[in-house]
C-alpha positions in Angstrom: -14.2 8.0 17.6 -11.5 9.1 15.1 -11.5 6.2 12.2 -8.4 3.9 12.3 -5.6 4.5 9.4 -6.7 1.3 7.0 -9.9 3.5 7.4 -8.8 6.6 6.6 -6.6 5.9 3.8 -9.5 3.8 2.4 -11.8 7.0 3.0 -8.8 9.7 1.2 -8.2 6.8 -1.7 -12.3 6.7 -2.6 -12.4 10.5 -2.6 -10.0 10.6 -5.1 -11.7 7.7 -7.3 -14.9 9.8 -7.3 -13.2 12.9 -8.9 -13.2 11.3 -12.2 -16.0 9.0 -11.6 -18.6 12.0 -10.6 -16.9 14.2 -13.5 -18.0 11.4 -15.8 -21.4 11.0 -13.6 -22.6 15.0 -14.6 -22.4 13.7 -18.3 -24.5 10.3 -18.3 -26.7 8.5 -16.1 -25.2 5.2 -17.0 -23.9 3.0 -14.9 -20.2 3.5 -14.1 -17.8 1.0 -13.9 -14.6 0.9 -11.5 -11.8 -1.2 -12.2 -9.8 -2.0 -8.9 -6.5 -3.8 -8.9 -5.5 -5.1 -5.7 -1.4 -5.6 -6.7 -0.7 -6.9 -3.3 -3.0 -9.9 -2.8 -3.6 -13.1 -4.6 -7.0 -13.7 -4.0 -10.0 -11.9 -2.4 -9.6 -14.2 0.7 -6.8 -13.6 2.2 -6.0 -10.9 5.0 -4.2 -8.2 2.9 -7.1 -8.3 0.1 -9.3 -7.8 2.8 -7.7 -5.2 4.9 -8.0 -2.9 1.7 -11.2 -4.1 0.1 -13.6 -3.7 2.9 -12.9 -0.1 4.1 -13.0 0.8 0.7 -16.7 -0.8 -0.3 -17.9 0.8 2.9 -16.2 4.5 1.9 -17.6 4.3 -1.2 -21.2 3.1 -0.3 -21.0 6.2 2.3 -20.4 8.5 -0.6 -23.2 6.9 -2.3 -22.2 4.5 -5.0 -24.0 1.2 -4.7 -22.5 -1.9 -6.2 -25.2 -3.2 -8.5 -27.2 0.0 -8.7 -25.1 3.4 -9.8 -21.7 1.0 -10.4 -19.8 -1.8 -11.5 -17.2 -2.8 -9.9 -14.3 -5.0 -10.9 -11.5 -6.8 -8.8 -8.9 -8.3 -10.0 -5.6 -9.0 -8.0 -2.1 -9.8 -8.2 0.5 -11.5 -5.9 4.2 -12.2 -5.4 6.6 -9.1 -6.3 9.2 -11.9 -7.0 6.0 -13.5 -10.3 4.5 -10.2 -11.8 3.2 -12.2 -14.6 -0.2 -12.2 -12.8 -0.4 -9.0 -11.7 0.3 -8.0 -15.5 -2.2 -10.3 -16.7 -5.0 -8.8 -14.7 -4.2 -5.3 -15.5 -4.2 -6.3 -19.1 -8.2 -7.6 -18.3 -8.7 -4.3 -16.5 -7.7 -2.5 -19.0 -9.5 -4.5 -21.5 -12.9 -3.7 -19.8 -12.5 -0.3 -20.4 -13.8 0.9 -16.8 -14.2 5.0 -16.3 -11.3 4.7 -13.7 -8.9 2.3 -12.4 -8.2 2.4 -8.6 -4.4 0.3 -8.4 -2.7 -0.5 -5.1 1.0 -0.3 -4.7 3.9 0.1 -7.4 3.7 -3.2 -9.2 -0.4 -3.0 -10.4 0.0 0.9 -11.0 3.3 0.6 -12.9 1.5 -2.5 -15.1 -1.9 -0.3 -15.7 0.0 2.7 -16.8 2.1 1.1 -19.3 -1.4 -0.1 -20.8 -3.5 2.6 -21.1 -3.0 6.6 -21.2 -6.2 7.4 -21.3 -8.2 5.8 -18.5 -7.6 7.6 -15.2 -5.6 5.5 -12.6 -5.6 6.2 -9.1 -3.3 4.7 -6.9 -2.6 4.3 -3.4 0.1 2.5 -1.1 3.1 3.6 -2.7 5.6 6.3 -2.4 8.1 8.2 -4.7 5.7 8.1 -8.2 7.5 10.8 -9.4 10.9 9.3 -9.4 9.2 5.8 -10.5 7.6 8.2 -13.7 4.6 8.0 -12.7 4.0 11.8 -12.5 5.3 14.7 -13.7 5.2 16.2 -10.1 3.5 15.8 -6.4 1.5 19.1 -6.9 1.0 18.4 -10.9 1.5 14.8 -11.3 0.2 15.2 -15.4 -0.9 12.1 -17.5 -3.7 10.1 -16.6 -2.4 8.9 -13.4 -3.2 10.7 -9.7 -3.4 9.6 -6.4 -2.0 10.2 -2.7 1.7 9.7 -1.4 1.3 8.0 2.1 4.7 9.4 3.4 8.6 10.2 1.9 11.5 8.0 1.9 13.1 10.5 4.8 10.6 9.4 7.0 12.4 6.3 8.3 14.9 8.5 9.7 12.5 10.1 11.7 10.9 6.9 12.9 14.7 6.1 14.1 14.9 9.3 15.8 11.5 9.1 17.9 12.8 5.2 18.9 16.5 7.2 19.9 14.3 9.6 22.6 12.3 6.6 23.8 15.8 4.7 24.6 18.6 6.6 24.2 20.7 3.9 24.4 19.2 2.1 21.6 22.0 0.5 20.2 19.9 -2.0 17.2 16.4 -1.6 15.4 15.1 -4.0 13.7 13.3 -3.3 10.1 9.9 -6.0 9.9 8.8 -6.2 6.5 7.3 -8.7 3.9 9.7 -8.2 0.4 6.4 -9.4 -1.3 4.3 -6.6 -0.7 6.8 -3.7 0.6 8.8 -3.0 -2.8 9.7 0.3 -1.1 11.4 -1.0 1.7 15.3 -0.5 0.5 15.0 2.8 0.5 13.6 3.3 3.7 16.1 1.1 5.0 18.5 3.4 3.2 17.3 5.8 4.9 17.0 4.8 8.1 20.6 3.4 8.2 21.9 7.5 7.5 20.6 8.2 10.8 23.9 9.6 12.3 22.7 7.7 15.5 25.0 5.0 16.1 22.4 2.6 15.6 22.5 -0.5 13.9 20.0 -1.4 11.4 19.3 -4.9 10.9 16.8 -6.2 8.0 14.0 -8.6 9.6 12.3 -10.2 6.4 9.1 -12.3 6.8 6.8 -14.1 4.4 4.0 -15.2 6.6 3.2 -16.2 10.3 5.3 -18.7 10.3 8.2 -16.8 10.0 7.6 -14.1 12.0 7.6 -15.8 15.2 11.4 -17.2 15.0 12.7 -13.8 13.1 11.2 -11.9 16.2 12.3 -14.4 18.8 15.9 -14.3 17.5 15.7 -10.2 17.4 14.8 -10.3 20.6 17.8 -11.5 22.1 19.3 -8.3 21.2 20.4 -6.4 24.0 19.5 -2.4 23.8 17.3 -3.2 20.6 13.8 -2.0 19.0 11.3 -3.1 16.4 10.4 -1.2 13.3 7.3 -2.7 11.7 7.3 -1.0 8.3 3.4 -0.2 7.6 2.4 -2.3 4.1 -0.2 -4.8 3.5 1.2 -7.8 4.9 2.2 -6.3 8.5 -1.1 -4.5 8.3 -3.0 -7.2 7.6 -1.2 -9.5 10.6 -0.6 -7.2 12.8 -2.2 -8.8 15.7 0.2 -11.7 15.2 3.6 -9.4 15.2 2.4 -7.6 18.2 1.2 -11.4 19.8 5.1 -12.8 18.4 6.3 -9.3 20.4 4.4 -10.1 23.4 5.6 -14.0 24.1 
């Protein structure tokens, strides 16, 4: 069975930690230490948190490094885009550990980490465009002490528009399902969904939590000739089950 996309991203995102970590491995049998910073989650309880801690741990006990026994790791997390003051404050203890590598998830935590250090290696994951956020040099020589892996290009929403325009080609509204707290990229896919010379109407669905979901779907669907867009971040990947459930009734 092919692995699902949380666990394939997790799988790509912990072969890219252990290129520093192994490089630092060949000098010292030491211990290493990992410094994670999950930018998108409060707390380790809560669905997004683990939707992107526990296909990592397994990824990276599969490649051999034991918590306990060959490594340390450290979590520390962040929360609301609108209060970075946390996620600052936990890069800042990250930081102050001096871990062999930091392992940040989305813009926010990377963003914070870099502007601290130069000199630890930061690799990121679950964000797009870190070249035009300076945060590399380049996609195929990003430079500095920050690497990582682009899940996909701003362009892609049109494309995502398109494949919805050959499944009804009278779509005449889509709707964009998204979380402003933990999709800081979503304007510009929205921009870029709303250049698709389609005749199609794009219309913002914001959500916070379950609660709202249910009556931002239910008034969507009213829509004649319409279609849902569920842009993939941590919050509609870690409730999923409930959009497609709010779809469903």
């Amino acid at each position: 069975m092919l692995p699902g996309r949380r666990e394939f991203l997790a799988g790509v995102a912990s072969a890219v930690v252990l290129r520093p970590l192994s490089a630092v491995a060949e000098q010292t049998q030491q211990t290493r230490r990992l410094g994670v910073l999950v930018g998108l989650a409060p707390s380790e309880d809560t669905p997004i948190a683990l939707a992107f801690i526990k296909p990592f741990r397994e990824s990276m006990r599969s490649a051999g490094w034991i918590e306990g026994s060959n490594i340390q790791i450290d979590y520390r997390f962040g929360g609301s885009l609108a209060d970075l003051s946390k996620t600052k404050t936990s890069a800042a203890e990250l930081v102050a550990l001096k871990p062999d590598v930091i392992y940040s998830q989305g813009l926010p935590a990377t963003l914070a980490a870099r502007r601290l250090t130069s000199t630890i290696p930061i690799v990121f994951t679950q964000l797009i465009d870190p070249v035009g956020f300076g945060l590399a040099e380049g996609l195929g020589h990003p430079g500095g002490n920050v690497t990582g892996f682009v899940v996909w290009d701003f362009a892609i929403a049109g494309k995502w528009v398109q494949l919805l325009h050959e499944l009804m080609p009278d779509l005449a509204k889509v709707g964009v399902l998204f979380n402003p707290d933990t999709a800081p990229y979503a304007p510009g896919l929205i921009s870029a969904a709303k250049e698709t010379d389609r005749g199609v109407e794009i219309v913002e669905c914001r959500t916070h939590n379950d609660t709202e979901t249910e009556p931002v779907l239910s008034a969507f669907a009213r829509e004649p000739r319409r279609a849902l867009l569920v842009i993939p971040e941590p919050f509609t990947n870690g409730h999923r089950d409930h959009i497609i459930a709010s779809c469903d009734a």
